[in-house]
BADREN-658413 format. One record per residue (C-alpha): residue number from 1; residue in one letter; x, y, z. Coordinates in nm, 3 decimals, padded with zeros to 5 digits, always signed. Layout:
REM BADREN-658413
 resi resn       x       y       z
  NUM    A       X       Y       Z
...
//
This chain:
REM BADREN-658413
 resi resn       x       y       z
    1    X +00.000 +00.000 +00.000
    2    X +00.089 +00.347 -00.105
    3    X +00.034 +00.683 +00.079
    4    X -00.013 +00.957 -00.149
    5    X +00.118 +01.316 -00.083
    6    X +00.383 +01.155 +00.100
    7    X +00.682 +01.141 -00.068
    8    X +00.831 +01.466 -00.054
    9    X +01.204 +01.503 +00.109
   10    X +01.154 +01.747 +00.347
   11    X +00.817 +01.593 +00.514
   12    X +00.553 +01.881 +00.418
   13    X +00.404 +01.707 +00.123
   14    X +00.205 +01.818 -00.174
   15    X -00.163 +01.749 -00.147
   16    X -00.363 +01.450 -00.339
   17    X -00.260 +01.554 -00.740
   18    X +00.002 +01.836 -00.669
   19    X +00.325 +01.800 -00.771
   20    X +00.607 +01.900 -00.506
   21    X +00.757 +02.238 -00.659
   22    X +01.136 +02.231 -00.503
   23    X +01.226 +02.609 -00.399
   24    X +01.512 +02.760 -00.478
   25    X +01.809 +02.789 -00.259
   26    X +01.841 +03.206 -00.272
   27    X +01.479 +03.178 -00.197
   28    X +01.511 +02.944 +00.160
   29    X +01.813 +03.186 +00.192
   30    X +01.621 +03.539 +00.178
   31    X +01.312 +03.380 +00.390
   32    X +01.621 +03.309 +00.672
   33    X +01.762 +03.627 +00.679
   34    X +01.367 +03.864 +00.639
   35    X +01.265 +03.617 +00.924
   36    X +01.592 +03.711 +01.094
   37    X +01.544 +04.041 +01.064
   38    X +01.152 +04.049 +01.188
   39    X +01.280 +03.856 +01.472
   40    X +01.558 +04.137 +01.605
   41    X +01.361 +04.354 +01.530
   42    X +01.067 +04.250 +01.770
   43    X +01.253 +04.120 +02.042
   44    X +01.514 +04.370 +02.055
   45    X +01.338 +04.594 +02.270
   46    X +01.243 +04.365 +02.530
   47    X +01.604 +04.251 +02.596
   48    X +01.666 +04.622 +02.657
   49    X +01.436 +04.614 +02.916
   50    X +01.537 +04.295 +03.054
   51    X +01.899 +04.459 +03.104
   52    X +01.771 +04.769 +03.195
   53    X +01.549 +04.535 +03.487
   54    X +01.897 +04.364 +03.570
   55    X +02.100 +04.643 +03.629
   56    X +01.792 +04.839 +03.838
   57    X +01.792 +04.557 +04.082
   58    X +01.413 +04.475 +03.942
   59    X +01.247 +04.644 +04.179
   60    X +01.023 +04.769 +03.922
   61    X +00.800 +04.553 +03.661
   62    X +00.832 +04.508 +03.259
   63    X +00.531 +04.741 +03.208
   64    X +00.713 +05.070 +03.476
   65    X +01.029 +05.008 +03.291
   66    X +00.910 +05.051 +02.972
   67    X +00.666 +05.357 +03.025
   68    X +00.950 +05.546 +03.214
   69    X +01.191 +05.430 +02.926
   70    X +00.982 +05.543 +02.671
   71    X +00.848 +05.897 +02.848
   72    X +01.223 +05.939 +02.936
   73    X +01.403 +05.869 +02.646
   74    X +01.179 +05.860 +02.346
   75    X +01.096 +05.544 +02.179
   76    X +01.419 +05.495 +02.004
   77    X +01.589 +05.404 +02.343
   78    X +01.431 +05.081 +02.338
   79    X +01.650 +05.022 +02.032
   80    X +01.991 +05.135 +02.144
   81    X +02.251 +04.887 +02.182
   82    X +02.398 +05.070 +02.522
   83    X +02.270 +05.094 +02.815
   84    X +02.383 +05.384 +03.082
   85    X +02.481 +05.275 +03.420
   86    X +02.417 +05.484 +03.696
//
């Protein structure tokens, strides 16, 4: 016995009468890095906070941080790459 739609390589399978269509390695490539990219930029502002938690002691929650951050500094601060110690 057969199973249909499941002989593709990498296990996703085309459905009942669809050909697999292979994709192209510069394509997987520029999916990696745009994914990447979406990724830093997302979660790059909450590791600011996390540090800027660490370094206050966290004695104040995510939610303080961030408003004070942000009516402090200006949004852009949550995407600096320093962080000032006082």
């Amino acid at each position: 016995m057969s199973q249909k739609g499941s002989s593709s390589k990498d296990g996703a399978g085309a459905g009942a009468g669809e050909a697999a269509v292979p994709v192209n390695r510069a394509v997987k490539t520029g999916g990696a890095m745009l994914g990447g990219a979406i990724e830093a930029c997302c979660l790059q502002p909450l590791d600011v906070l996390k540090t800027r938690m660490q370094l206050g002691g966290a004695k104040a929650g995510l939610f303080n941080v961030a408003t004070t951050t942000v009516r402090e500094e200006g949004f852009r601060a949550l995407y600096v790459l320093r962080v000032d110690c006082e």
